[in-house]
N, C-alpha and C positions, 0 to 999 in steps of 0.2 A: 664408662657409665653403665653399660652394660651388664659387665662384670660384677660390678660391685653388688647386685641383687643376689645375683648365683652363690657369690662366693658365703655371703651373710646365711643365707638362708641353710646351704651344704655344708658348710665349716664353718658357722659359725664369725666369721670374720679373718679367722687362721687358717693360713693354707699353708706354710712353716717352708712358704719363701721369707728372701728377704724384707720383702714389702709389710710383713706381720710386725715385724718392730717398729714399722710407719704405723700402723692401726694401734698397736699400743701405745705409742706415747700419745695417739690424737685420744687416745681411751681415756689416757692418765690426765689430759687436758681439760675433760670434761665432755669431748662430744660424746652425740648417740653413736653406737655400733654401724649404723650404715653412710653415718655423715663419715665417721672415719676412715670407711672403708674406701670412701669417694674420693677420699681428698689423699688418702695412703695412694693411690693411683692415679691424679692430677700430681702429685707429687714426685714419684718414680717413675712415673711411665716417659715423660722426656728425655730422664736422665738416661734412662732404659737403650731407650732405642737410639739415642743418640750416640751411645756406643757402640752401640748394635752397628750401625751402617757402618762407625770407624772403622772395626776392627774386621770387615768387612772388605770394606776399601783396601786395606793394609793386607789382606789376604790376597784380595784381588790384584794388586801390585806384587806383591812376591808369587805370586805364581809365573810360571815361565810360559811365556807369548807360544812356543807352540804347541804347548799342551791347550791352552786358551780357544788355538786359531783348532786343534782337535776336534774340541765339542762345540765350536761353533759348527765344522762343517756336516754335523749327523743332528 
């Protein structure tokens, strides 16, 4: 929700991430510019970071324990 003012106002709505093909078809739907931009990010931002943490997670498991147990101890 934050965002979505910044980005309207400085780019216009495009910022030529992915999330700009959300703004356009809510464009092509008929909303305003900033209802799109609101709802291009209630829209991706779950999906977002819900990968975010997987591939995270999956990083954090393939790393090897004593490199891990390394930077825990500094």
């Amino acid at each position: 929700m934050i965002s979505a003012p910044v980005v309207v106002y400085l780019f216009g709505g495009v910022t030529g991430s992915g999330s700009a093909l959300i703004v356009a078809y809510f464009l092509k739907t008929g909303q305003q510019l900033m209802n799109a931009a609101l709802l291009s990010g209630f829209t991706a931002e779950p999906i977002d970071k819900t990968l975010q943490v997987l591939i995270a997670a999956l990083l954090y498991r393939a790393t090897p324990k004593d490199f891990i147990a390394l930077l825990q101890a500094k």
